[in-house]
C-alpha positions in Angstrom: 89.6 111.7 89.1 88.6 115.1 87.6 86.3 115.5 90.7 89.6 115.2 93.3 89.9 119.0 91.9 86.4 120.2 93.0 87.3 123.0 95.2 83.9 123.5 96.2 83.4 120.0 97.1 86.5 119.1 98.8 88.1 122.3 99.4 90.8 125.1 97.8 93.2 123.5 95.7 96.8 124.7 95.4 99.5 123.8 92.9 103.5 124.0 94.5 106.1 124.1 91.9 109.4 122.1 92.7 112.6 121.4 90.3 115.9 119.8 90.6 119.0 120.2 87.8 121.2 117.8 87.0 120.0 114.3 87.9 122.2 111.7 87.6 121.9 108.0 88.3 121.1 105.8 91.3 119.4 109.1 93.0 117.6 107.4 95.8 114.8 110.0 97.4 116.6 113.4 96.1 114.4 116.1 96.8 113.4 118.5 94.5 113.3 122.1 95.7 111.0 125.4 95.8 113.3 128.5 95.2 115.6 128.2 98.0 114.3 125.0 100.3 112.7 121.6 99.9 109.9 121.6 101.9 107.1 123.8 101.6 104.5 125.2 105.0 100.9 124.7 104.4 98.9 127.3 105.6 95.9 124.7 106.9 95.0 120.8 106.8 94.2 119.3 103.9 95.2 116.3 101.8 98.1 115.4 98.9 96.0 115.0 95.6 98.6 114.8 92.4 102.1 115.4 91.2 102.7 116.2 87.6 106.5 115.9 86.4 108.4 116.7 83.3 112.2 116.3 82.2 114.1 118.9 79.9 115.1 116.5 77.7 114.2 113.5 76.2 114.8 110.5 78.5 117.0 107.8 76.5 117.2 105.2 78.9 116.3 104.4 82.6 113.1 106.4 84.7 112.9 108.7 87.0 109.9 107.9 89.4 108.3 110.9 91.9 106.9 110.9 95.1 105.6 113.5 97.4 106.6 113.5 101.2 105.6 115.5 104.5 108.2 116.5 107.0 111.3 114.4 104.7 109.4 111.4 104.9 108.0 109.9 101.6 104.2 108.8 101.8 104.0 105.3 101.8 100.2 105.1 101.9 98.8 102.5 99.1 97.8 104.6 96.0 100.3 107.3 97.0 100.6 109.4 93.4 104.5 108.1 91.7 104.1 109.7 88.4 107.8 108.4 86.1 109.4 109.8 83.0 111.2 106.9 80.8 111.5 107.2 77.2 108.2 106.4 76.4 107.0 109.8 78.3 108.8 112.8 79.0 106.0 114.1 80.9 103.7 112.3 83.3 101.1 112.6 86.1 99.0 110.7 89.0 96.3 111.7 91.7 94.6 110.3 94.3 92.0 110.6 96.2 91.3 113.6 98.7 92.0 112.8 102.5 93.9 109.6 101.0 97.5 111.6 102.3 96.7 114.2 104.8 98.6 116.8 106.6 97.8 119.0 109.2 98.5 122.5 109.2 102.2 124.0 109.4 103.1 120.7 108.4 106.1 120.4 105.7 105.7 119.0 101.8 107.9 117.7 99.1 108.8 116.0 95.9 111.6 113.8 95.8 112.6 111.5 92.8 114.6 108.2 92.3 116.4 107.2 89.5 117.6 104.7 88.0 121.3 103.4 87.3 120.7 103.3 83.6 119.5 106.6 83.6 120.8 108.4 80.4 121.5 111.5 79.8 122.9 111.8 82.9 123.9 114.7 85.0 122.1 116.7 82.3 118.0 116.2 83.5 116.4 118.6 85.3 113.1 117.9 86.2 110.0 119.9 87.4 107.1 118.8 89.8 104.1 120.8 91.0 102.7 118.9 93.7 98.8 119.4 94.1 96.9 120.2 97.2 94.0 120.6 98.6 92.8 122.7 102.0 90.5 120.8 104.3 87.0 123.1 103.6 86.4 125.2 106.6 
């Protein structure tokens, strides 16, 4: 796993920083959001790697489970990274393998999140993501 980050083996790496305030139950694919969109424009090909994901509060019920996406769409790849927060872990993470999710360049990436109906506190989470990267090697 610590090898997916090898930037001189696979390629630059780049971390995108997402968020979403307020999450309440039975969210089904909200996305999270950059400073002022959902999607972010990579600059060249390359392949989805990770997502790391933390709540601002301590989750007393219910998960929230992440998922990156390109162009809207949620991955549905097998071993596509769905890192979730419960009240066993306010903080979480999952990678996979380079060239596992790929996207071409100019291509559009998210985060998005579902929750679940027993999620408590509600309308009170915010969550952050960074999705991980990494640039095709030229």
């Amino acid at each position: 796993m610590a090898d997916y980050f090898d930037a001189g083996k696979f390629g630059a790496v780049l971390a995108i920083p997402f968020g979403k305030a307020n999450l309440t139950t039975g969210e089904s694919d909200a996305d999270l959001t950059l400073e002022q969109s959902t999607l972010a424009v990579v600059p060249a090909a390359g392949s989805v790697i990770g997502i790391s994901i933390r709540s601002s509060a301590a989750i007393t019920a219910g998960t929230i489970t992440a998922k990156p996406h390109k162009a809207g769409t949620e991955y549905t790849d097998t071993g596509t990274p769905a890192p979730a927060l419960s009240s066993a872990a306010q903080a979480s993470y999952a990678t996979v393998r380079p060239a596992a999710l790929t996207f071409a360049a100019g291509n559009t990436l998210g985060v998005s999140v579902t929750t679940t109906t027993t999620l408590d506190p509600t309308n009170t989470l915010d969550v952050d993501a960074i999705l991980f990267v990494q640039l095709n090697p030229s």
